[in-house]
C-alpha positions in Angstrom: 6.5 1.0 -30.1 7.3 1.2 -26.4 6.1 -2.3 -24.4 4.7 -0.8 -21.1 4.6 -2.9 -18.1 2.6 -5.9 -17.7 1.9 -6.1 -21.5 2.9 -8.7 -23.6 4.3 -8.9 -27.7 2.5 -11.6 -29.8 3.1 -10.7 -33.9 2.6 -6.7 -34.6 0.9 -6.0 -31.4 0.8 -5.7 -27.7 -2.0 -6.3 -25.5 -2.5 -6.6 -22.2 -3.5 -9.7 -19.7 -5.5 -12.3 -21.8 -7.3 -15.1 -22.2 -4.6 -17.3 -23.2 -2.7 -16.6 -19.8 -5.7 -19.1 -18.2 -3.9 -21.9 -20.4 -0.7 -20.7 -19.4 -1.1 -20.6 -15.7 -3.3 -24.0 -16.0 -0.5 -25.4 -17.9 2.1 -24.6 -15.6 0.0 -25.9 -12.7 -1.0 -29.4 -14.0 2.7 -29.6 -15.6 0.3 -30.7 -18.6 -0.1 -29.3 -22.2 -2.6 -32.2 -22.3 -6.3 -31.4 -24.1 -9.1 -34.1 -22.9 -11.8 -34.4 -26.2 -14.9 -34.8 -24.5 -16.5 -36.3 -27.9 -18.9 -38.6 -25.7 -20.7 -40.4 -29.1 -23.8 -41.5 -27.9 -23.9 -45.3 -29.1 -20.1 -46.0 -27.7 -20.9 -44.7 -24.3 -20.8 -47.4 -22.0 -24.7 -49.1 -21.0 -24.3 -48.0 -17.3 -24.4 -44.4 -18.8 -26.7 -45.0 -21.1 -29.4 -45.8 -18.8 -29.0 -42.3 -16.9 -31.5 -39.5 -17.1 -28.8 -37.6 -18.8 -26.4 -39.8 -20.3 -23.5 -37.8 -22.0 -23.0 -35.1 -19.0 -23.0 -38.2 -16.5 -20.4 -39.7 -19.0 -18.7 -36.3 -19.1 -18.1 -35.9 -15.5 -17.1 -39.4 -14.5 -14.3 -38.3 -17.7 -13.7 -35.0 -16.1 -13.0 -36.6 -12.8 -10.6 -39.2 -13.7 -8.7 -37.0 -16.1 -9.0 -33.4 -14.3 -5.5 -33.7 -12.6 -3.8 -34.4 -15.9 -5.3 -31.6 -17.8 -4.9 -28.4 -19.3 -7.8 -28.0 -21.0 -11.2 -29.4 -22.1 -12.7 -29.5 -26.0 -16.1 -31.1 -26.5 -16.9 -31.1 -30.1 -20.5 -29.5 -31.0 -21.3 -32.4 -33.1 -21.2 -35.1 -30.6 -24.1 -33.1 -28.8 -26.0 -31.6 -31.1 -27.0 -34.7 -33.3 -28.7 -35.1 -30.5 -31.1 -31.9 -30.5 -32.3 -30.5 -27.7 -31.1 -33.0 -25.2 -27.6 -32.7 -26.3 -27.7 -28.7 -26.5 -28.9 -29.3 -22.9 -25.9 -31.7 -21.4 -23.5 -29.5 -23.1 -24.4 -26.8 -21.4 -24.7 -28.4 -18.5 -21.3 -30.1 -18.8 -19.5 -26.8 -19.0 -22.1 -25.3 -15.9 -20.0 -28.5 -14.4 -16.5 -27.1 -15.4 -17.1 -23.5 -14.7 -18.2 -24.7 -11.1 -15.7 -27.5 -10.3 -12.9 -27.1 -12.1 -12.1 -22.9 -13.4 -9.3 -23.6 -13.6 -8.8 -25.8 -16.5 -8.5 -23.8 -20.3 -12.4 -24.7 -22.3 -12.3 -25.1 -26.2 -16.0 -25.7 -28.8 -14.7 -27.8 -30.9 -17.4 -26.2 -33.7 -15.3 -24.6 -36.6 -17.5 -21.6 -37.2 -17.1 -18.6 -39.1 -20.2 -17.0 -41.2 -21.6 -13.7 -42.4 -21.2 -10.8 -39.9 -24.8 -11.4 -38.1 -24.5 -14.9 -38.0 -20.9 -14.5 -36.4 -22.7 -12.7 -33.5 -25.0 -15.2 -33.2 -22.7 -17.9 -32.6 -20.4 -15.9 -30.7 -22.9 -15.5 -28.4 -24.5 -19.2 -28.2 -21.0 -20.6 -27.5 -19.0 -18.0 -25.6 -21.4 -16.0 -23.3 -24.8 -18.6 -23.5 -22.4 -22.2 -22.7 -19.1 -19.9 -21.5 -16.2 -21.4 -23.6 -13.2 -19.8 -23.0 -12.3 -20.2 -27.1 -14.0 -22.0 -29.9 -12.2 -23.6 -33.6 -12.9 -21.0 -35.9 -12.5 -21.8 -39.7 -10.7 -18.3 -41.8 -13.0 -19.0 -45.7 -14.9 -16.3 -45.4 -12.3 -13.5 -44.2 -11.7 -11.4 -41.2 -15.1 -9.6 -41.5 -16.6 -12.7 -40.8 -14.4 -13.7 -37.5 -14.1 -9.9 -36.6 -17.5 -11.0 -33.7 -15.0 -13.7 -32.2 -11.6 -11.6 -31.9 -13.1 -9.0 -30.8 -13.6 -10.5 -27.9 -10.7 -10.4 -26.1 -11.6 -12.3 -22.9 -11.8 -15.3 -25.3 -9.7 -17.0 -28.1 -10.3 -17.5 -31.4 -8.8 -21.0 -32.5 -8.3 -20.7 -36.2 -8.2 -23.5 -38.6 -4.5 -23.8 -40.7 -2.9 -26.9 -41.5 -5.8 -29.6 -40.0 -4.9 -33.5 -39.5 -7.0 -34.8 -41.6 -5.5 -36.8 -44.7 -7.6 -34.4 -47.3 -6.6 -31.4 -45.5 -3.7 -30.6 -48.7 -6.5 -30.9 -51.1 -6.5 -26.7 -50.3 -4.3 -26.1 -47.7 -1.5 -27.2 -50.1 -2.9 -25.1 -52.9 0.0 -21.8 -53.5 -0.6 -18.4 -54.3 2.1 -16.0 -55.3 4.9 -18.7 -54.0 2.8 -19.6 -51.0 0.8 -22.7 -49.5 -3.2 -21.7 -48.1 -2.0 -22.3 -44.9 1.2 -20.6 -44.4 -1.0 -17.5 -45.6 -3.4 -18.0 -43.1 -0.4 -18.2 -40.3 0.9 -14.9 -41.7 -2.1 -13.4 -41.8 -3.5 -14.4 -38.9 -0.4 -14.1 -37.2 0.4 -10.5 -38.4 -3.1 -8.7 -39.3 -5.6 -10.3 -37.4 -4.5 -11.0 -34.0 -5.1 -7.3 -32.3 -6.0 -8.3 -29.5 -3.5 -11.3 -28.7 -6.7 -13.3 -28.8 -5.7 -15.6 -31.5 -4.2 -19.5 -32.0 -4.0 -22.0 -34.8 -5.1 -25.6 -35.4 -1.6 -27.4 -37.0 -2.4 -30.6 -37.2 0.5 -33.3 -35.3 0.3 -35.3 -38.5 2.0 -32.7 -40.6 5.3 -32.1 -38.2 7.2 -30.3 -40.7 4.4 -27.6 -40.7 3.7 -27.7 -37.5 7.7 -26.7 -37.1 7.0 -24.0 -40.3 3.8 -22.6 -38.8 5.8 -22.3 -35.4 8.4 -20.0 -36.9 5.9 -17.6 -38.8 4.2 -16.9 -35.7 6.3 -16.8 -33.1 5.0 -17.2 -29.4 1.1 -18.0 -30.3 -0.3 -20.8 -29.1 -1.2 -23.4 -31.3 -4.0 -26.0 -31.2 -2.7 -29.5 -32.0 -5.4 -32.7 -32.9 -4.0 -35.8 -34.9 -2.6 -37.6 -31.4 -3.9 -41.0 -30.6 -6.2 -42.6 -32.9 -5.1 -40.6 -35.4 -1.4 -41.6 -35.6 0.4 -38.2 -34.7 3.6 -38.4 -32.9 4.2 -36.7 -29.6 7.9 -36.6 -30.0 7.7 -35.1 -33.4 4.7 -32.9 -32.5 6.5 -31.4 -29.3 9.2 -30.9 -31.3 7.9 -28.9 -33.8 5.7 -26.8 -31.9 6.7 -25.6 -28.4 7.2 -22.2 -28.3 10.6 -20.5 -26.0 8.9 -21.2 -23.2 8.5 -24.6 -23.7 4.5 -24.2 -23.9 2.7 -22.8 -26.9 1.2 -26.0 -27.9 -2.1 -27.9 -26.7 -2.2 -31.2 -27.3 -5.7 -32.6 -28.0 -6.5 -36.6 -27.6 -10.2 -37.7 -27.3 -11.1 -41.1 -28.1 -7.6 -42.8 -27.2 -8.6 -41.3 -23.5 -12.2 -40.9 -22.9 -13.0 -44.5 -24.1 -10.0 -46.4 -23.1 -10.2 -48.9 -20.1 -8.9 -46.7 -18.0 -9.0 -42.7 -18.9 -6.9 -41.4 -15.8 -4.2 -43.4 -17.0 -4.1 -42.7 -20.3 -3.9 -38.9 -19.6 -1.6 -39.3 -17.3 0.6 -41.5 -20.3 -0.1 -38.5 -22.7 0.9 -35.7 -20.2 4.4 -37.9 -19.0 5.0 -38.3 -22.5 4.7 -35.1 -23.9 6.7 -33.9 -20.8 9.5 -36.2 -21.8 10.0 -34.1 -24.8 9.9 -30.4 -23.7 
């Protein structure tokens, strides 16, 4: 295959300008691989916020104005709004409405690991990318590519799939071989190689599995890989940078919620994550 110009090579294919060029450019503009969480629990948000009309979006923006600067990218997780019903649903949407108008620029991930039947695929596809305006969303690969085929098809949007996660159960499958392989370098390759047609597609690798993180690095190449586990869950930035930059010394973004959104002071503590991950590229 010929690579025409203004196209770019990620596994077997070629595509042309795409979503993941917003994190790029954002990245290279903040200096910052930095993700902000925006997991605003309801009963640890501070009283003064509590006693608003609309508690987590005011708790949002006062986070998305201290930390904006330092920031490549935003990921609210789904859960912390919708054990809330309606009302969360509602500040969610009206926290992105917030980011879409104030601040384009910066990269927007759902935290909401879906992946379902065909229909249902659609469905969410729809609530989370066109109805809130994500620009990705954590996608989890059980079910197969039919199933995800509704989110990577989109190509003005990412698909953020699930393969080595940070959590301390995650090798309960993940770790599980078939034919001389582990779950989740299979899902690297595969993802990686078959399912990524329209250069739409990234991993979650969890910072708290750095040797991974460096083996899921080299099956895919260039893609652009999701990293959680920083912060309160004990990751290593040096390790985790390490690992999982990419040749142009991006390819990684580097999620920390709680550590930041409820610390004392949350511009700071960006600002500390984005120096210190900058130390290492």
């Amino acid at each position: 295959m010929t690579q025409t110009p203004g196209t770019k090579r990620t596994g077997n294919f070629f595509y042309t300008k795409m979503i993941i060029d917003k994190y790029n450019q954002r990245a290279d503009a903040a200096s910052s691989l930095v993700c902000v969480g925006l997991d605003p629990d309801f009963d640890k948000l501070p009283e003064r916020f509590k006693q608003m009309e609309y508690p987590q979006f005011a708790f949002n923006k006062w986070i998305i104005e201290q930390t904006a600067e330092f920031a490549a990218a935003f990921k609210p997780n789904s859960a912390a709004y919708e054990v809330r019903g309606a009302a969360g649903w509602q500040e969610l949407k009206m926290t992105m409405d917030y980011l879409r108008q104030n601040h384009s620029s910066v990269f927007t991930i759902c935290d909401a690991k879906r992946g379902d039947i065909g229909y249902t695929s659609e469905l969410y596809a729809k609530a989370i990318l066109d109805v809130l305006g994500f620009d990705a969303l954590t996608l989890q690969p059980y079910l197969g590519e039919d199933a995800l085929r509704p989110f990577l098809d989109r190509a003005d949007k990412a698909g953020i799939i699930l393969c080595r996660t940070s959590n301390p159960g995650a090798g309960e499958f993940q770790d599980l071989e078939c034919g001389g392989k582990k779950i989740w370098q299979i899902v690297a390759e595969t993802v990686s190689q078959k399912w990524d047609r329209n250069g739409n597609c990234m991993l979650v690798v969890g910072a708290t599995y750095p040797a991974e993180l460096a083996a899921v690095r080299k099956i895919v190449g260039e893609m652009t890989l999701l990293v959680p586990g920083i912060g309160t869950q004990g990751g290593s930035v040096a390790e985790a940078v390490a690992a999982g930059l990419n040749s142009e010394k991006k390819g990684i973004i580097i999620n920390s919620s709680k550590a930041i959104i409820f610390s004392e002071n949350p511009a700071a503590e960006a600002k500390k994550l984005r120096d210190e991950i900058n130390q290492y590229r």
